[in-house]
C-alpha positions, 0 to 999 in steps of 0.5 A: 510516476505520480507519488503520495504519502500516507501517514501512520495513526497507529504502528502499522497498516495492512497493504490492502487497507493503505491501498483502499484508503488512498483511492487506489482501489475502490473496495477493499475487493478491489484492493486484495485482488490487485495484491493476490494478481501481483499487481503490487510492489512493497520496497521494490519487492512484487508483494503478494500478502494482502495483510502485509503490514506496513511501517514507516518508511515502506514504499508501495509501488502500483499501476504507476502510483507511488506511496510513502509510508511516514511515521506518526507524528 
């Protein structure tokens, strides 16, 4: 399973824009239709909210991606 981190710049950020940002979708589109098909976890959790905010610490889990949340610096 290949993993990435992404690192906040403000307090949170929303789970289609963390996914659009990280290339794993190529539109913003793209990325809320994976979340609304059940495609994405959140904490191992299926997560079907495509404004689910994010924070430090989350680990999204798609199509065999993982992605780290980390605070700001």
């Amino acid at each position: 399973m290949a993993q990435q981190t992404f690192t906040l710049s403000s307090e949170f950020i929303e789970l289609h824009n963390l996914l659009k940002i990280m290339s794993v979708a190529a539109s913003g589109g793209e990325a809320k239709n994976m979340v609304a098909n059940g495609y994405v976890k959140v904490d191992g959790q299926m997560e079907t909210r495509k404004t689910r905010k994010l924070y430090a610490g989350a680990l999204v889990e798609v199509f065999g991606e993982e992605i780290r949340v980390l605070a700001a610096d």
